[in-house]
C-alpha positions as CSV (number, residue, x, y, z in Angstrom):
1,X,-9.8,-31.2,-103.1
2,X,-9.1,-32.2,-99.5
3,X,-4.9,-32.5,-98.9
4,X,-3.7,-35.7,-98.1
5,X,-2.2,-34.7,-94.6
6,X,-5.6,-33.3,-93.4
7,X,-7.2,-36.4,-94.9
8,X,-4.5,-38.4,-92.9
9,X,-5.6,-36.5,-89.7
10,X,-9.3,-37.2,-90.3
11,X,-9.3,-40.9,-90.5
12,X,-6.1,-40.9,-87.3
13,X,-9.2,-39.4,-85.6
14,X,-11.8,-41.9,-86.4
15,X,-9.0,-45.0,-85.3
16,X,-8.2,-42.8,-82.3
17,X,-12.8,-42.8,-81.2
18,X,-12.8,-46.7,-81.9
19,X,-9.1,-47.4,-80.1
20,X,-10.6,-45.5,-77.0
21,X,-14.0,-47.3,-76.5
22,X,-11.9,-49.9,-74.4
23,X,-11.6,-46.5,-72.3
24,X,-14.7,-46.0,-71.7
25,X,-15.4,-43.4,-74.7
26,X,-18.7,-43.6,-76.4
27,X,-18.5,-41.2,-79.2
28,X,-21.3,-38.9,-79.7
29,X,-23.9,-38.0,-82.5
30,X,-26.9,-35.4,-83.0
31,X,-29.1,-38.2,-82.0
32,X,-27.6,-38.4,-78.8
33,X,-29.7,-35.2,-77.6
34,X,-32.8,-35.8,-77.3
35,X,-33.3,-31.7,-76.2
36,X,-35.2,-29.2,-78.3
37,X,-34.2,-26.0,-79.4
38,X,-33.3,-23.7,-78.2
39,X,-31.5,-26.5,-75.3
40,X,-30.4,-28.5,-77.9
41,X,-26.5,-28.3,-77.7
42,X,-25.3,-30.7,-80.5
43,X,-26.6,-30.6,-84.1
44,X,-25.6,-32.2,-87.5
45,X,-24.8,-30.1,-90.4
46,X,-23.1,-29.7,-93.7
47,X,-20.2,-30.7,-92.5
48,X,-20.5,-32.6,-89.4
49,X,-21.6,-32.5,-85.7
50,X,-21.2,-29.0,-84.0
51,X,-21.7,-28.4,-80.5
52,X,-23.1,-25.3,-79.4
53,X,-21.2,-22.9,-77.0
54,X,-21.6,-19.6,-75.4
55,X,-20.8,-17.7,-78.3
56,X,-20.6,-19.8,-81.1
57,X,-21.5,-23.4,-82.4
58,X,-18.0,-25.4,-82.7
59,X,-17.1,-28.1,-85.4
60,X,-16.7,-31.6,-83.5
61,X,-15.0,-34.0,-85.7
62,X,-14.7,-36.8,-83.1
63,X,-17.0,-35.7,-79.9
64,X,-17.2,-38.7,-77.1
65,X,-18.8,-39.1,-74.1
66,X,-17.1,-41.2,-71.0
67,X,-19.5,-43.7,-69.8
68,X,-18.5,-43.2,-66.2
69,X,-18.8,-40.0,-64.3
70,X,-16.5,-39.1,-61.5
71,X,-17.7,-38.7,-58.4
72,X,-19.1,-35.3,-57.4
73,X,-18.5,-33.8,-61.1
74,X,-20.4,-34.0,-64.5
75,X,-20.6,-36.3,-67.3
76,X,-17.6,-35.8,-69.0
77,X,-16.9,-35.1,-72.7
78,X,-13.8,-35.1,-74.9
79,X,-12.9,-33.6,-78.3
80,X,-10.5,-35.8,-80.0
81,X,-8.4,-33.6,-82.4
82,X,-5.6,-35.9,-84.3
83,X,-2.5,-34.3,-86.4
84,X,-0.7,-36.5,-88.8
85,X,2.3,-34.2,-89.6
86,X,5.4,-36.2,-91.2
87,X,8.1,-33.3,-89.6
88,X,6.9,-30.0,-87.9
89,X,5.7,-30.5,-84.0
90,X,2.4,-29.3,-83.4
91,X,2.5,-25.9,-82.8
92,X,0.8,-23.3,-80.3
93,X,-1.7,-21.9,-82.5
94,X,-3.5,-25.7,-82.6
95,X,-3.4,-25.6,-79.2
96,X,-4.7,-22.2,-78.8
97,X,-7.7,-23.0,-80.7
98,X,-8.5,-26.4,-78.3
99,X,-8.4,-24.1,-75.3
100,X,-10.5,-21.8,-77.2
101,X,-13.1,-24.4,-77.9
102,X,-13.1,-25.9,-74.7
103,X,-13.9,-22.6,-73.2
104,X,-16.4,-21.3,-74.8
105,X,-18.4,-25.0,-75.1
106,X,-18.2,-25.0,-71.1
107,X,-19.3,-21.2,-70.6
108,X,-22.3,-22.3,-72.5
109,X,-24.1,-24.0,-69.6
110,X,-26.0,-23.0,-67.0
111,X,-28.1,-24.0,-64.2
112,X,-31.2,-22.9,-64.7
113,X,-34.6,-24.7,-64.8
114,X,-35.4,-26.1,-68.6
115,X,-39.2,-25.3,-68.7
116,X,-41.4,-27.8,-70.7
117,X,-44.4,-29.3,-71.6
118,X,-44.4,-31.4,-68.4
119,X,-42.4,-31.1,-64.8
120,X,-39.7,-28.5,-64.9
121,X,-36.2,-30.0,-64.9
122,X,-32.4,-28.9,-64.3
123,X,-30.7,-28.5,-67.8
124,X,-28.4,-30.7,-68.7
125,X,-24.9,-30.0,-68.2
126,X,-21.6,-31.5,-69.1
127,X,-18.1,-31.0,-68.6
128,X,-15.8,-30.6,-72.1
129,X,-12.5,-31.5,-72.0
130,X,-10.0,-31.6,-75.1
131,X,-7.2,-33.8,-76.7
132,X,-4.7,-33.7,-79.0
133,X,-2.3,-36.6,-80.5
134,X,0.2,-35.9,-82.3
135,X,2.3,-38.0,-84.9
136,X,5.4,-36.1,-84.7
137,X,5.4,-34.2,-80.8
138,X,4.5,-31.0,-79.5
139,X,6.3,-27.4,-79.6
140,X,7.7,-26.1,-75.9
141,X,5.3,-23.4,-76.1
142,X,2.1,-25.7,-76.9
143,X,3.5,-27.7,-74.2
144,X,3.5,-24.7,-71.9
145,X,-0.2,-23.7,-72.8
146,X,-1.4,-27.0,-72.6
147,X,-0.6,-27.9,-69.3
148,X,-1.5,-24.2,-67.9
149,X,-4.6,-24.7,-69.8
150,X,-5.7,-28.6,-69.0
151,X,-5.0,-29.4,-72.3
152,X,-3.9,-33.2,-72.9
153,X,-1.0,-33.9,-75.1
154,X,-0.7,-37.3,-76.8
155,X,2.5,-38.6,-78.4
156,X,1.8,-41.1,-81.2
157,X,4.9,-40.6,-82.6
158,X,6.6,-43.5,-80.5
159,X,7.7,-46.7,-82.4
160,X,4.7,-48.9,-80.6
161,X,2.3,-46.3,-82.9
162,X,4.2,-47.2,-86.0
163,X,1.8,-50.2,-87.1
164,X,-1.1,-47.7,-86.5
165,X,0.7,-44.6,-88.0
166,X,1.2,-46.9,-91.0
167,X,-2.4,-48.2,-91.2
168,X,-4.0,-44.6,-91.6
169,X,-0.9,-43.6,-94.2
170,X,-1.7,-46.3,-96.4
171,X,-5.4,-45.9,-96.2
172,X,-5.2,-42.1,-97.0
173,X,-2.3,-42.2,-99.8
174,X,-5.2,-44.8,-101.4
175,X,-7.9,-42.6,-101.2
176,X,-6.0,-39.4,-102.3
177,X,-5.2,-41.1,-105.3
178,X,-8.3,-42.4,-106.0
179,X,-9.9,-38.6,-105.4
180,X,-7.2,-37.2,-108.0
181,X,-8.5,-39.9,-110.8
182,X,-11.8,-39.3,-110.0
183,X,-13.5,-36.1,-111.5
184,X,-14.5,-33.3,-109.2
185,X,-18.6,-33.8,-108.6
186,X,-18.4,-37.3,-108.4
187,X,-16.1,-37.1,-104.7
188,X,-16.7,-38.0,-101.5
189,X,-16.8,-34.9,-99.2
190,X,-14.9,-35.8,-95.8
191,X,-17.8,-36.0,-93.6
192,X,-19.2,-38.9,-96.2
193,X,-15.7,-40.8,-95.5
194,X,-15.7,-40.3,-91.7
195,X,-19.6,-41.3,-92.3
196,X,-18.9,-44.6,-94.1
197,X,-16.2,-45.8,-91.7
198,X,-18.2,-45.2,-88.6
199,X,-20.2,-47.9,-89.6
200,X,-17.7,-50.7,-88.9
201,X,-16.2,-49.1,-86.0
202,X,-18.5,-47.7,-83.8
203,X,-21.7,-49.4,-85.1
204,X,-23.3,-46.0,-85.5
205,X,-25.9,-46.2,-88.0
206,X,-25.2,-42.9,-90.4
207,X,-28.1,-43.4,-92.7
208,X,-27.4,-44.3,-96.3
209,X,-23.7,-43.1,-97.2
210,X,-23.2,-43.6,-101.3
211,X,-19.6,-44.0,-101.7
212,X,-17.7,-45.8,-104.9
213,X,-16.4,-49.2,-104.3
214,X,-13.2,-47.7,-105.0
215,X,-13.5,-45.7,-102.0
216,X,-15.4,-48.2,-100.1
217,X,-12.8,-50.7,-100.4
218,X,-9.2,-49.1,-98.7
219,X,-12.3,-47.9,-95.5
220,X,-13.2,-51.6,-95.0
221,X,-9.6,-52.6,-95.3
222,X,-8.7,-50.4,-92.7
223,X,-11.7,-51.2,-90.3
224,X,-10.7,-55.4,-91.0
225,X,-7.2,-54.4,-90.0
226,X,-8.3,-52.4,-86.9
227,X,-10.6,-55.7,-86.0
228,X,-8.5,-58.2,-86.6
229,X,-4.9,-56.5,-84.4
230,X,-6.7,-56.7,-81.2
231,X,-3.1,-56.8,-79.9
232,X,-2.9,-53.1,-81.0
233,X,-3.8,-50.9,-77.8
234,X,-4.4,-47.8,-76.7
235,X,-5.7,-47.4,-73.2
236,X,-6.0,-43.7,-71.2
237,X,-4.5,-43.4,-67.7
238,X,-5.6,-40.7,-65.3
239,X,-3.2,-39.1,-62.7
240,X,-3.6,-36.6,-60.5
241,X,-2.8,-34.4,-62.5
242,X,-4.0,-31.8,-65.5
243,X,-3.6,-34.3,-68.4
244,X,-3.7,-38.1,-69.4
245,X,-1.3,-40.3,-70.4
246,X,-2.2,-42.5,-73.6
247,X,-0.7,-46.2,-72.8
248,X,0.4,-47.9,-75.9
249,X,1.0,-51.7,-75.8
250,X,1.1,-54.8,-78.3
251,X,-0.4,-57.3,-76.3
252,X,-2.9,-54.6,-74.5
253,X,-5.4,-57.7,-73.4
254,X,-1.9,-59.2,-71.6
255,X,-2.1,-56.0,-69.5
256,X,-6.3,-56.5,-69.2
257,X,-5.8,-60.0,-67.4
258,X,-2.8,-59.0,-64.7
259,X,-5.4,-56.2,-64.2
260,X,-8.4,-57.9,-63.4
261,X,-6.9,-60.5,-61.3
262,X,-4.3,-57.6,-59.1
263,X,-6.9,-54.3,-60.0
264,X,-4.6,-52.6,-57.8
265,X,-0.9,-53.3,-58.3
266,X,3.0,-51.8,-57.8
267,X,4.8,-51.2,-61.2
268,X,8.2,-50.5,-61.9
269,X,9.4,-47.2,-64.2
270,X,12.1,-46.9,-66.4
271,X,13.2,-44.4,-69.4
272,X,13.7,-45.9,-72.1
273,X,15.8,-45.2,-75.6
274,X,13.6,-44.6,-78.3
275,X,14.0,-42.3,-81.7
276,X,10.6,-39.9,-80.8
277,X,10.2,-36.6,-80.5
278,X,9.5,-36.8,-76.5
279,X,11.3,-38.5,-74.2
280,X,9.4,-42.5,-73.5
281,X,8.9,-44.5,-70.9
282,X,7.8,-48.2,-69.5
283,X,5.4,-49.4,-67.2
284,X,6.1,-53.0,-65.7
285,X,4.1,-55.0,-62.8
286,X,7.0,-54.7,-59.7
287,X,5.7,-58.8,-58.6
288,X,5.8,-60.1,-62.2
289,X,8.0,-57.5,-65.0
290,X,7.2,-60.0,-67.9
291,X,3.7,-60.2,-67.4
292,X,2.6,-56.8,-69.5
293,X,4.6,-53.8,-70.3
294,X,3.2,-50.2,-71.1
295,X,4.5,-47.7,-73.0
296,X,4.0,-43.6,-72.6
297,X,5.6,-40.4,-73.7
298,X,6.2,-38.0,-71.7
299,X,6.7,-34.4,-73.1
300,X,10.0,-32.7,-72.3
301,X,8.9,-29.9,-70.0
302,X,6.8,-32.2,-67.8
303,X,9.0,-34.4,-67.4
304,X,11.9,-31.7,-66.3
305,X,9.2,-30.4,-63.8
306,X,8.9,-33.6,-62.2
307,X,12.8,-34.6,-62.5
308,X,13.8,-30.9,-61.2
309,X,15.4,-30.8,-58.1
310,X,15.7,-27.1,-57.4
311,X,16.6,-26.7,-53.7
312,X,14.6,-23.6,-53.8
313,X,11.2,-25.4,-54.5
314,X,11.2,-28.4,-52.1
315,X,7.4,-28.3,-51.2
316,X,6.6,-28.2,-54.8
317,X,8.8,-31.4,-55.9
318,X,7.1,-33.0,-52.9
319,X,4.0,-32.4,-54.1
320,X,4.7,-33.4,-57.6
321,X,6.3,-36.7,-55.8
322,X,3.9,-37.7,-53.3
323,X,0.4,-36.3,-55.4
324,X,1.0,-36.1,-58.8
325,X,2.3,-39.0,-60.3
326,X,2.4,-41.7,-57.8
327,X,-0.9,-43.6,-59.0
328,X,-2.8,-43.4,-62.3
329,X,-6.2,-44.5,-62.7
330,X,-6.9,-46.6,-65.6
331,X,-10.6,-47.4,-66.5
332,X,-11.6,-51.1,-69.1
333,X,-14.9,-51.3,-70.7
334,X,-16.0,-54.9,-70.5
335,X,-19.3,-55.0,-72.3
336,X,-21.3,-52.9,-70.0
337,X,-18.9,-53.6,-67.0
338,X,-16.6,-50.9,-66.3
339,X,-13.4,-52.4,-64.6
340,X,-11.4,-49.7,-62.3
341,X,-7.4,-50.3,-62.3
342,X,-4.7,-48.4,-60.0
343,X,-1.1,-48.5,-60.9
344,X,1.1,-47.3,-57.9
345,X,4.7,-46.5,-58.0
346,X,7.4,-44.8,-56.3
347,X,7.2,-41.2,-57.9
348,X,11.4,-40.9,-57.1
349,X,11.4,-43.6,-59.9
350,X,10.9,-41.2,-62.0
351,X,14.7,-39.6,-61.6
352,X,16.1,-42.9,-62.6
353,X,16.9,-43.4,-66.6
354,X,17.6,-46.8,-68.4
C-alpha cells in the first residue's frame, strides 16, 4: 500500500498543476500528441504519462506545457515534482534525478525532417525544464546542483503555504485511512486518485475513473476548497536568472488588479522574519506598499551570492546587481489573454534586512 507521505506528495503535485494555470501552465496528457510512433514522445501507461527521451521513457507525474513561448526559443515544458516531507530537507539525490530527467528528455530531439503520408515537416521539438517544491527546504548541496544545473527550487514551507500545506495533509491522512480499512483488491491505485481529481481541476476528461464514495468524497472536498480560496495564490516570476521564484500571496487577485492597471511598476524589498527553512522575503508596489504584497523564499546560498560583497569579485556582484535580479517577469492567464507584468527594483535592496 502506497505510504502516506508519497500519497501527500502526489496530491501537493496535482494542487501545484491547477495553482499554476494562472501562470500560464496547461498540463499535459497522451492526447496532447497527436504524433505517431515512432515520433510520438508522450504516452499513457500503467502508471501514468511517460515522456520519451533519448535513452529511456521517463514517468511524468505532473507534465505542463506554458501557453506562451519566448521569443526566439521553443515551446516550453515543465515537470512539476512536489515533496511533502514533515522534517528532512530535500536532499541531492532528488535533485540528481530531475537533472537527470531533464537531460535525457531534451537530448531526445532532433531536427530532422518527420516523413509522412503528406508534405514533409520539421519534428516537433520542445524545451523541458524541471521543478521542485519542497515543504520543508532544500539541502546546501541540492541547492548547489540545482542552480549549476537550471534546476528550480521552490520553498512551500513558508507560513503563507500553511493553509495549502494543510489542505493536502488533511486530504491524504483521510484517504490513507480509508485505504488501511479497505481490503487490498478493492484500492485505488495512485494514478486512479490523481485520475479522479483531475477532473475538477483541470477539466481533463480522464475517461471513466471508478473510485468508492469514500474516496470520492475527501478528492471533491479538496477540489471545493481549492475553488472556493481564490485568495490562495501562487504565481511564477521569471528573472534573469537560472531559476523562478514562486510568489505566494492571500489576496493574489489584489496583486492581479495593481498589475493590469501599472503592468510595469517599482517595488520595494524587504527580509522578513519568518520560522522556514530559507530565508523569506516581501515584494511591495514602491507608489502604493498597501496595495498587494508578495511573498518568496529565497534559498540560503543564493541569497549569500547576491548579498556577497567580496572585494575580489566586483564585476560579478555587478552583474548579479545590475542583470540578475533587478526585474522579474511575471506572466497572468486571463481566459485566453495572456497579461505580461515587470516588477523593477533596486537589486542593492537586496543587502538591506527588516
Amino acid at each position: 500500500m502506497i505510504r502516506e507521505a508519497a500519497l501527500r506528495g502526489y496530491l501537493l503535485e496535482e494542487v501545484l498543476a491547477w495553482l499554476l494555470r494562472s501562470s500560464g501552465f496547461e498540463a499535459l496528457t497522451a492526447q496532447d500528441d497527436q504524433d505517431k510512433p515512432p515520433w510520438k514522445v508522450l504516452e499513457e501507461r500503467k502508471h501514468g504519462l511517460v515522456v520519451r527521451g533519448r535513452g529511456a521513457w521517463h514517468q511524468a507525474d505532473a507534465l505542463g506545457q506554458f501557453r506562451y513561448v519566448p521569443p526566439f526559443s521553443l515551446p516550453v515544458r515543465l515537470f512539476v515534482e512536489a515533496k511533502y516531507l514533515t522534517s528532512k530537507p530535500v536532499e541531492l539525490p532528488t535533485v540528481r534525478n530531475g537533472h537527470g530527467v531533464i537531460h535525457d528528455v531534451n537530448e531526445g530531439v532532433t531536427t530532422t525532417l518527420v516523413a509522412t503520408s503528406g508534405p514533409r515537416r520539421p519534428r516537433t521539438r520542445y524545451r523541458y525544464n524541471y521543478a521542485i517544491f519542497s515543504t520543508t527546504g532544500f539541502s546546501k548541496e541540492s541547492q548547489d546542483y540545482a542552480l549549476a544545473h537550471q534546476i528550480s527550487l521552490i520553498d512551500l514551507s513558508m507560513p503563507d503555504f500553511k493553509k495549502l500545506r494543510d489542505l493536502v495533509k488533511t486530504t491524504a491522512e483521510t484517504l490513507h485511512a480509508e485505504m488501511q480499512a479497505t481490503p487490498a483488491p478493492q484500492r485505488p491505485r495512485v494514478y486512479e486518485i490523481r485520475k479522479y481529481l483531475r477532473g475538477p481541476l483541470l477539466d481533463l476528461a480522464q475517461g471513466d475513473v471508478s473510485l468508492q464514495n469514500s474516496f470520492r468524497e475527501p478528492l471533491d472536498d479538496l477540489a471545493q476548497a481549492l475553488w472556493s480560496r481564490s485568495t490562495l495564490g501562487l504565481i511564477l516570476a521569471f528573472p534573469a536568472a537560472p531559476f523562478v521564484l514562486g510568489l505566494a500571496s492571500d489576496d493574489l487577485y489584489g496583486f492581479v488588479d495593481y498589475a493590469k492597471e501599472q503592468p510595469t511598476h517599482a517595488v520595494r524589498l524587504r527580509r522578513i522574519n519568518h520560522t522556514a527553512p530559507h530565508p523569506v522575503w516581501e515584494l511591495r508596489p514602491a507608489a502604493n506598499p498597501d496595495a498587494y504584497a508578495l511573498t518568496f523564499g529565497l534559498p540560503e546560498r543564493v541569497e549569500a551570492w547576491i548579498l556577497d560583497q567580496d572585494e575580489g569579485a566586483p564585476s560579478r556582484t555587478r552583474w548579479v546587481k545590475r542583470s540578475m535580479l533587478s526585474t522579474m517577469t511575471l506572466y497572468w492567464m486571463d481566459g485566453e489573454h495572456a497579461h505580461t507584468f515587470q516588477l523593477r527594483y533596486e537589486p542593492g535592496e537586496l543587502r538591506h534586512t527588516g
